[in-house]
C-alpha positions in Angstrom: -157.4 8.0 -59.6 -158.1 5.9 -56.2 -159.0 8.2 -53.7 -157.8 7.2 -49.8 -159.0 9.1 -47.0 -156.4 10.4 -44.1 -156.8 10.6 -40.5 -156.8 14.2 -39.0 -156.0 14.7 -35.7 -159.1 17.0 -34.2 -156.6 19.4 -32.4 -155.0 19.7 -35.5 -157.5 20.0 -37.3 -159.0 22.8 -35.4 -155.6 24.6 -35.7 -155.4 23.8 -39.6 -158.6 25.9 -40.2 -157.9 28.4 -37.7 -154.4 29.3 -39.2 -155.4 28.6 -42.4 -159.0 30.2 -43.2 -159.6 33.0 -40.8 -157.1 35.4 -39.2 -155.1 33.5 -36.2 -156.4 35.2 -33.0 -154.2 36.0 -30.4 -156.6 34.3 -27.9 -156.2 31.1 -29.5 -151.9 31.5 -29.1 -153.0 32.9 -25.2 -153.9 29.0 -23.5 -150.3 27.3 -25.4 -148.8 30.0 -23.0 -150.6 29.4 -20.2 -149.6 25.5 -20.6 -145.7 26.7 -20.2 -146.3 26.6 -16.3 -147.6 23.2 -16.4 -144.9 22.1 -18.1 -142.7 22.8 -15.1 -144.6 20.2 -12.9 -142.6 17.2 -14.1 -139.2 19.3 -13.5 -140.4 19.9 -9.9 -141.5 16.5 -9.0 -138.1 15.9 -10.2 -136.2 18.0 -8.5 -138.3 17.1 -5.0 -138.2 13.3 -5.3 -134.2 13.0 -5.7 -133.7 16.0 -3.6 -132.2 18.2 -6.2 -131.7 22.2 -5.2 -131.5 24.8 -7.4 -127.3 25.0 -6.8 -127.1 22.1 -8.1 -128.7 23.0 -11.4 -126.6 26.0 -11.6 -123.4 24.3 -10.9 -123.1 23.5 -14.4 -122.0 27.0 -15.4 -123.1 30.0 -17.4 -120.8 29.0 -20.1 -121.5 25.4 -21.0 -125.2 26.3 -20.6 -125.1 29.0 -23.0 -123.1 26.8 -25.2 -125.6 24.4 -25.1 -128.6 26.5 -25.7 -126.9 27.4 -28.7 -126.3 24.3 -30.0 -129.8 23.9 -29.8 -130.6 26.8 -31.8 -128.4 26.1 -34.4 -130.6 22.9 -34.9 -133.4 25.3 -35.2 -131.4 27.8 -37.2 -130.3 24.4 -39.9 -134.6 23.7 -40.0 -135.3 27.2 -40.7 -132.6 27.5 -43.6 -133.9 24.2 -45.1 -137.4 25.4 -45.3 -136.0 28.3 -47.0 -134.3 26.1 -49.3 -136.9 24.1 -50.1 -139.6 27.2 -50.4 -137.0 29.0 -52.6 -136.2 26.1 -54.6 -139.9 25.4 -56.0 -141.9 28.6 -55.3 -138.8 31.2 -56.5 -137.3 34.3 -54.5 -141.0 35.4 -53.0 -139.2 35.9 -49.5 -135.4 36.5 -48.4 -134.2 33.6 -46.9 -133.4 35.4 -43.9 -137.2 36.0 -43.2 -138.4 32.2 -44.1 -135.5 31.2 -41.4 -136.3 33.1 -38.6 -140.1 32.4 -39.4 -139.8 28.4 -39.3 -137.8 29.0 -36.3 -140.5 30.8 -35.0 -143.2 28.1 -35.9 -141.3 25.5 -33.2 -142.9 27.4 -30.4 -146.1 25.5 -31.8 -144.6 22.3 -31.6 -143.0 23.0 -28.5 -146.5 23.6 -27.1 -148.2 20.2 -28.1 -148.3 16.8 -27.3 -146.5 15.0 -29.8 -144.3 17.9 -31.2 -146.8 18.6 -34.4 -148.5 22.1 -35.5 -145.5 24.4 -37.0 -146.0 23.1 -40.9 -149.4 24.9 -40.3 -147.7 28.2 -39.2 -145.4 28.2 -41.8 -148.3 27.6 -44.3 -150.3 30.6 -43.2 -147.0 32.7 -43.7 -146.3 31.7 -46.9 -150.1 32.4 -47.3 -150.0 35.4 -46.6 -146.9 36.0 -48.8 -149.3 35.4 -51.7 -148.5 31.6 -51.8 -151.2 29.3 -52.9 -152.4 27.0 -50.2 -151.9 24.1 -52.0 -148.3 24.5 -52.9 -147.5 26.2 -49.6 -148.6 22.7 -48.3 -146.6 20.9 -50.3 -143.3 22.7 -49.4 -144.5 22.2 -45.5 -144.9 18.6 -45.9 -141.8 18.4 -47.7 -140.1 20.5 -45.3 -141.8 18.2 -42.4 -141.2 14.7 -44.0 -137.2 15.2 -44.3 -137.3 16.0 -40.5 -139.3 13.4 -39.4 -137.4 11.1 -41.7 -134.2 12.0 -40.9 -134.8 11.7 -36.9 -136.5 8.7 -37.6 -133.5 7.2 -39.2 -131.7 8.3 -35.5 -134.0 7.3 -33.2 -134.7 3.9 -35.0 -130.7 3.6 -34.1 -131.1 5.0 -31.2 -133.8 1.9 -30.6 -131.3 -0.7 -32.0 -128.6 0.4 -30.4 -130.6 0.1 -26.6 -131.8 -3.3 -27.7 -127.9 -4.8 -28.3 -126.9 -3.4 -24.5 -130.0 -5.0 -23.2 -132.4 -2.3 -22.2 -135.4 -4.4 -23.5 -138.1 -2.2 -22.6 -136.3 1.4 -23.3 -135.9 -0.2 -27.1 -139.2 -1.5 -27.4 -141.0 1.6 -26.6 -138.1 4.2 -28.7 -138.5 1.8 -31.6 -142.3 1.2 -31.3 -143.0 4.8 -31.5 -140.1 6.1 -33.8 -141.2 3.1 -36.7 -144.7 4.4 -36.6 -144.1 8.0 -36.7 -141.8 7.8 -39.2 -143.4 4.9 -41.3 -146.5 6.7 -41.1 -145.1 10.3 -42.3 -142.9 8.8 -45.1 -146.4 6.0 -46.7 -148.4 9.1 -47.0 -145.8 11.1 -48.4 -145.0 9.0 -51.1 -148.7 7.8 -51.3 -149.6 11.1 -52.3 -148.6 10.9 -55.4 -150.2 8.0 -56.4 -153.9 8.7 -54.4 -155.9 11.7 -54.0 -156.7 11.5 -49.9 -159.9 13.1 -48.4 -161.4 13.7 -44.9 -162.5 11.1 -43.0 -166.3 10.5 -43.7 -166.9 10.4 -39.9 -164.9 13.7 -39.3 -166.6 15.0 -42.5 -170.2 14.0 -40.9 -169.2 15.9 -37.4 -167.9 19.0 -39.4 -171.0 19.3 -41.7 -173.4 18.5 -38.4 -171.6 20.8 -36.1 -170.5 23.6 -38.9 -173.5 23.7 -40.6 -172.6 26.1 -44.1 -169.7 27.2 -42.2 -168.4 23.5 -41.9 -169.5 22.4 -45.5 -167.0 25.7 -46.4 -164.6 24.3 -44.6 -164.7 20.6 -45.2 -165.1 21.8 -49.2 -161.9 23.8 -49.1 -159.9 21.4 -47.4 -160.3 18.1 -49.6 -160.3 20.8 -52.6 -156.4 21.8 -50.8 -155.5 18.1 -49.5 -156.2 16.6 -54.0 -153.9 19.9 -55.1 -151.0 18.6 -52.8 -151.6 15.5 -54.4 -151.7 16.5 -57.5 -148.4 18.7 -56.9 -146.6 15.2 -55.7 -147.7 13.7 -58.7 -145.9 16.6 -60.8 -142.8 16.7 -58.4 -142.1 13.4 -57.0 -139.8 11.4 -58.9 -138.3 14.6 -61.2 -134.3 15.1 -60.3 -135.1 18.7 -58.7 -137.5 16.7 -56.0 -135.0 14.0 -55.6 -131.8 16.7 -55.1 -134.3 18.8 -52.8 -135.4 16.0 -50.8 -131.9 14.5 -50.4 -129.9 18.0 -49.2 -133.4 18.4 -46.9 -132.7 15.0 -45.2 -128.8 15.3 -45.0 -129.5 19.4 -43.4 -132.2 17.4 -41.1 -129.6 15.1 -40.0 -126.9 17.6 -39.3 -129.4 19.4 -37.4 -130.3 16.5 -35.3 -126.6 15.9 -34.2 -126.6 19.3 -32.8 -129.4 18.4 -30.4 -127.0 15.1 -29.4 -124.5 18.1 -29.1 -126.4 20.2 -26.9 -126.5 17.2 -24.2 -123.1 16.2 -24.5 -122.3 20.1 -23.6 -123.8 20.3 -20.5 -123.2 16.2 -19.2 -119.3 17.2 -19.6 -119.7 20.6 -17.5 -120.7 18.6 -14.4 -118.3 15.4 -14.7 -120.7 12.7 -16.5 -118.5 11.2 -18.7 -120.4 10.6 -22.5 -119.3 10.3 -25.8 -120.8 12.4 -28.7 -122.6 8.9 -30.2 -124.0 8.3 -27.1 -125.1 11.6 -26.0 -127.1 11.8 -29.7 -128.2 8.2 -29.1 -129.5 8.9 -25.5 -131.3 12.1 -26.7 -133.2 10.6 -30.4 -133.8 8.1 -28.2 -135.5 10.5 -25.4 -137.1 12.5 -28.7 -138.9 9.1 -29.6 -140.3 8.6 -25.6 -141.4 12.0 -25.6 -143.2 11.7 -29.0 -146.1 10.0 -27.1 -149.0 11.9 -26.6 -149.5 11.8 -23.3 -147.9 15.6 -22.5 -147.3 18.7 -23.5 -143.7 19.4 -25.3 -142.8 15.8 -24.2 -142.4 17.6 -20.6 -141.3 14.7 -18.1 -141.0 12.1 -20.9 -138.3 13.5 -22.7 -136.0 14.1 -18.7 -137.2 10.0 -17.7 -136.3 9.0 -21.0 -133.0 10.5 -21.5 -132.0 9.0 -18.0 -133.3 5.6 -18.6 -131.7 5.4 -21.9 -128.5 6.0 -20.2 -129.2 3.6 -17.4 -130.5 1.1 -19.3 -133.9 1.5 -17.2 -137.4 1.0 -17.9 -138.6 4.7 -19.1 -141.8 4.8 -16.6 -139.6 4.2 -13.2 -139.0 6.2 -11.1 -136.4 4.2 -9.0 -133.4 5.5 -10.6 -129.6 6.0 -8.3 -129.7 9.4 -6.7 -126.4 9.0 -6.7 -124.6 10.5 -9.9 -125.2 13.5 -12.1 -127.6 12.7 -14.6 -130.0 15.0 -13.4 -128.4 17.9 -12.9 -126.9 17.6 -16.4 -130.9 16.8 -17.6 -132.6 19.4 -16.2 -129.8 21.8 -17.5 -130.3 20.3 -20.5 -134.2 20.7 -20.6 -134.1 24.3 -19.6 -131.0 25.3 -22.3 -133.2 23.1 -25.2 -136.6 23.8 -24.1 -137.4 27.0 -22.0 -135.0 28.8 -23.7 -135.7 28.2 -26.9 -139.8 28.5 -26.4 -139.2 31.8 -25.5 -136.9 33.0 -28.9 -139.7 31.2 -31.1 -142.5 32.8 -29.4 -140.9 36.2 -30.1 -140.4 35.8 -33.6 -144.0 33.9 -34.1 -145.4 37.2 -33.1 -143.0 38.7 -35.5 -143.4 37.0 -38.4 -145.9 34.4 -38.7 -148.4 36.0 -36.4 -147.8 39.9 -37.9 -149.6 41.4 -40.7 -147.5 42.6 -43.8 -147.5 46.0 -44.7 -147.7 47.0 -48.4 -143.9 47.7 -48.9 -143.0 44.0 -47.8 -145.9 42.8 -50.2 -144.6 44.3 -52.7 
């Protein structure tokens, strides 16, 4: 069997072994709060440069901003059910689906906390590790949990991309679709190349580990490419049999739903102060602000995902910041940010502590 080495991230790689192989230290959880501030910043400059008050904001209304916020988290609530659904469907009843929900939920305040929206698969694989999962197969449900998602807003933002390019927003379109095609392209070849190649570290990642790590880092680097050729070896046993194929296929459609609840959430709060947007454009406008803010360049996507959402409705280049004061946009964006992002950071920290982050007594592990 060909073996192929995969790229690791060394932030998330870092993370893997921490959530993985040792106890997760509350320390370690303590600086992606202390980045929450910082991800204000972008809001403020906002706010300052196009002279918007804090009336303004709140003009939209308790009611359409609650709305929205929960329209949000019933995008998170739809990701937490399908991991459960997916867990359930090839590891058995080892949790109530209520717990597996609230826990994925839970494992967005990671994503929510990093540049490029990655990190909860490894939460919800130290859960299920602790549930008395094996690793290897909590991986695999993780990766399957985290391909339909990235698949299925893939599939949005690449229309999202298209659908900037026919109204002429060259630049918007180039940099959605450039981003969404590798992300998802990238996700979706490994996936299915997992089943046909046994992956590895990277040699130069495994040199730096074994230098740095000494036994500790031979440990390590050992029990991850022992982990990383069991997923593979569980695609090659799953992929392709008619449970996968129905799994993968209600995961992607629950993915998709999900995602137009998220278009929802903007369409909400645009309405509430006069912006006139349909429900096709609003999901458009914000897969297509989801793909800007997939670069890694800041945390959560702060300020990419508030340019982006207003360039894509402008038709503006996403880096400008000449955009008409005039109008609502940005009331209706930073709404939207806080109801989607600030909101929602603060539910998922709660039950990360609560679930993912807790020890299980010995009547739940039994």
């Amino acid at each position: 069997m060909p073996v192929t080495k995969i790229t690791f991230n060394l932030s998330t790689k870092f993370l893997f072994y921490s959530l993985i192989f040792e106890s997760p230290k509350f320390s370690t959880m303590n600086w992606r709060i202390a980045v929450i501030p910082a991800t204000l910043i972008p809001i403020i400059i906002i706010m300052i440069q196009f002279d918007i008050k804090a009336e303004d904001v709140f003009a939209i209304g308790i009611i359409p901003f609650t709305l929205a916020a929960l329209a949000f988290m019933t995008k998170l609530g739809l990701q937490g059910l399908k991991l459960a659904y997916i867990a359930r469907s090839f590891l058995g009843p080892f949790d109530s689906i209520k717990r597996l929900t609230a826990m994925r939920i839970g494992s967005e305040f990671i994503k929510f906390t990093t540049p490029m929206f990655v990190g909860a698969e490894f939460a919800v694989i130290y859960y299920m590790k602790k549930r008395g999962v094996q690793t290897s197969k909590a991986s695999w449900v993780a990766l399957l949990d985290i391909v339909t998602e990235v698949f299925a807003g893939g599939v949005l933002s690449i229309l999202a991309g298209i659908f900037a390019l026919l109204n002429g927003a060259y630049l918007v379109a180039a940099v959605v679709l450039g981003t969404s095609v590798t992300v998802t392209t990238l996700w979706i070849v490994l996936f299915f190349l997992s089943s046909k190649r046994t992956f590895q570290v990277p040699k130069v990642f495994a040199i730096l580990i074994t230098k740095f790590g000494k036994e500790r880092g031979e440990k390590y680097l050992e029990q991850t490419n022992g982990y990383i050729e069991e997923v593979c070896t569980m695609s090659r046993e799953n992929l392709g049999s008619p449970k996968s194929k129905k799994v993968f296929t209600v995961g992607f459609i629950t993915s998709i739903i999900s995602w137009l609840f998220y278009g929802l959430s903007f369409l909400i709060i645009a309405n509430s102060v006069g912006y006139a947007v349909e429900f096709f454009e609003s999901t458009m406008a914000v897969m297509g602000a989801n793909a800007i803010g997939n670069l890694p360049i800041t945390v959560g996507g702060s300020g990419l995902a508030e340019f982006g959402i207003v360039a894509y409705l402008n038709n503006l280049d996403p880096f400008n910041f000449v955009i008409p004061e005039e109008g609502l946009e940005w009331n209706a964006v930073i709404g939207w940010r806080i109801a989607t992002y600030y909101v929602p950071i603060a539910v998922t920290w709660v039950l990360l502590v609560k679930l993912a982050l807790s020890k299980i007594s010995k009547t739940e592990a039994t």
